[in-house]
Residue, then its C-alpha position, 0 to 999 in steps of 0.5 A: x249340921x256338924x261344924x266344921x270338918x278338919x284334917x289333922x296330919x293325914x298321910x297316906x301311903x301304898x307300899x313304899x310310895x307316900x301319896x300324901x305326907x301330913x296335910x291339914x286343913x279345915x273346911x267350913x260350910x258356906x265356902x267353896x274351895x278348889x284344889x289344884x296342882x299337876x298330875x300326879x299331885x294328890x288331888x283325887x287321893x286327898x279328896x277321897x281322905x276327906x271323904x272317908x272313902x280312904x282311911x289315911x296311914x296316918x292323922x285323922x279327918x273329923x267331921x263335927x269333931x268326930x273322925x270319919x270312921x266313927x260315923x254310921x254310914x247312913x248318918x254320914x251319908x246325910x251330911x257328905x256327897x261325893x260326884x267323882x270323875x268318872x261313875x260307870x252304871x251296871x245298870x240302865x236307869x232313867x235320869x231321874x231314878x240316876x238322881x233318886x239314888x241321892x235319897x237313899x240314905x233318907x227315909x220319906x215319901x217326898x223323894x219325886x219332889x226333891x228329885x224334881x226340884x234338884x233337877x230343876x235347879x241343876x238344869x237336867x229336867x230337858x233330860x226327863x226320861x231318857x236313858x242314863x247310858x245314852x247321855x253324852x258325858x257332859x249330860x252324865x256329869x251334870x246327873x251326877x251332879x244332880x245325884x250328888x245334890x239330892x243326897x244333902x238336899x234338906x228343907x229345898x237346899x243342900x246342906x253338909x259337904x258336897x266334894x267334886x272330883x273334875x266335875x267340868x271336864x266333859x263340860x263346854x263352856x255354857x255348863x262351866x259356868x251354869x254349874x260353878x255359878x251354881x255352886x257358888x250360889x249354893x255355898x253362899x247361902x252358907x250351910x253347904x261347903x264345896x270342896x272341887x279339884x279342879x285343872x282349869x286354874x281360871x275356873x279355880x281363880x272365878x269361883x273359888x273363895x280359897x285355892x289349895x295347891x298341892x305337890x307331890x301330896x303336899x300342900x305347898x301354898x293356900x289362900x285367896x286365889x290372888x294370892x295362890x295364883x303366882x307366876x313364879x309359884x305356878x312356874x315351880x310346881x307345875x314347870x310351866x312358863x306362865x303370865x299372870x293377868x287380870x280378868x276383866x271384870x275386876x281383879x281376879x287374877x288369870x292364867x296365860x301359858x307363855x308363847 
């Protein structure tokens, strides 16, 4: 598996607008890391930079010190998944032919197993068989999520970069939790890094290893989530009057709007 993915300087622009404005950073697997900042941020935009799904103005974005463009489709498609917000289907399919979507890159005949244990570890085998069009958006999300999964799934775990565009927000608070404590497990196994934009700063400060905070397309402060997650900091790029405090089970800081 390629090494490390590094963003070296990206900028990108549309028209006279510059979206984002020299952004580096580099991505290691076994880690998971959120990306935050208010509307309009950059968040999504940079996330698809980092995907290659945009080819920046400026900079580069390499995978395994090769930049992104120069990567077959097919192989790239092996190593990075993206779920983004909202994925609308032309077509009807069932869950499970939704999720075996995830092994087209890959050649094979075990593609039911790995659909099957994908399932199984992402909790959708109770949605066996139904139509993807009738789930709730909740039960979309987590197919997706499934989707995504299986296209990195090797040896009976992901590995390469998984990115997530909002994977929670159709999401209550039970697969919140399932799916961040999923992926934090997977990351810990140290061959999948997770690269998720995120509104709920609490969600962020619970399962992140590092949080990066943009602004207007700027990174304007990354690190531990105890270290990013500062009252004065947030109430200055997002303008909002917040306290900080503990959660408690230990240290990790948490997010409380002012009265």
């Amino acid at each position: 598996m390629a090494e490390r993915l590094i963003a070296d300087a990206l900028s990108y622009r549309i028209a006279d607008k510059t979206i984002i404005q020299d952004v580096s950073l580099t991505l290691s697997p076994g880690e998971l890391v959120a990306l935050i900042g208010p509307n309009g941020a950059g968040k999504s935009t940079l996330l698809r930079l980092l995907t290659g799904y945009l080819r920046p103005t400026s900079g580069r974005c390499a995978l395994g010190g090769k930049s992104l463009e120069q990567w077959p489709t097919q192989t790239l498609s092996r190593h990075r998944a993206v779920m983004r917000q909202n994925t609308q289907l032309g077509f009807d399919w069932p869950v499970e032919a939704v999720i075996g979507m995830g092994r087209a890159p890959w050649s094979g005949s075990a593609k039911s197993a790995t659909v099957h244990q994908v399932m199984s570890v992402t909790g959708c085998l109770p949605l066996a068989g139904r139509r993807y069009a009738a789930l709730s958006g909740g039960e979309q999300q987590r197919v997706q999520l499934a989707r995504a999964l299986a296209q990195l799934w090797q040896n009976d775990a992901p590995r390469g970069w998984l990115f997530l565009d909002e994977p929670t927000s159709a999401l209550d608070l039970f697969h919140q939790q399932h799916l961040l404590r999923l992926l934090k497990s997977l990351t810990a196994k140290g061959h999948l890094h997770v690269c998720v934009v995120l509104h709920d700063l609490n969600l962020a400060a619970l399962w992140a290893d590092r949080i990066i905070l943009l602004h207007q397309g700027n990174i304007v402060s990354r690190g531990a989530p105890v270290e990013v997650l500062q009252a004065n900091d947030l109430a200055r790029w997002y303008g909002a009057e917040v306290q900080i405090g503990q959660h408690p089970s230990g240290a990790t800081p948490q997010v409380f709007l002012a009265p």
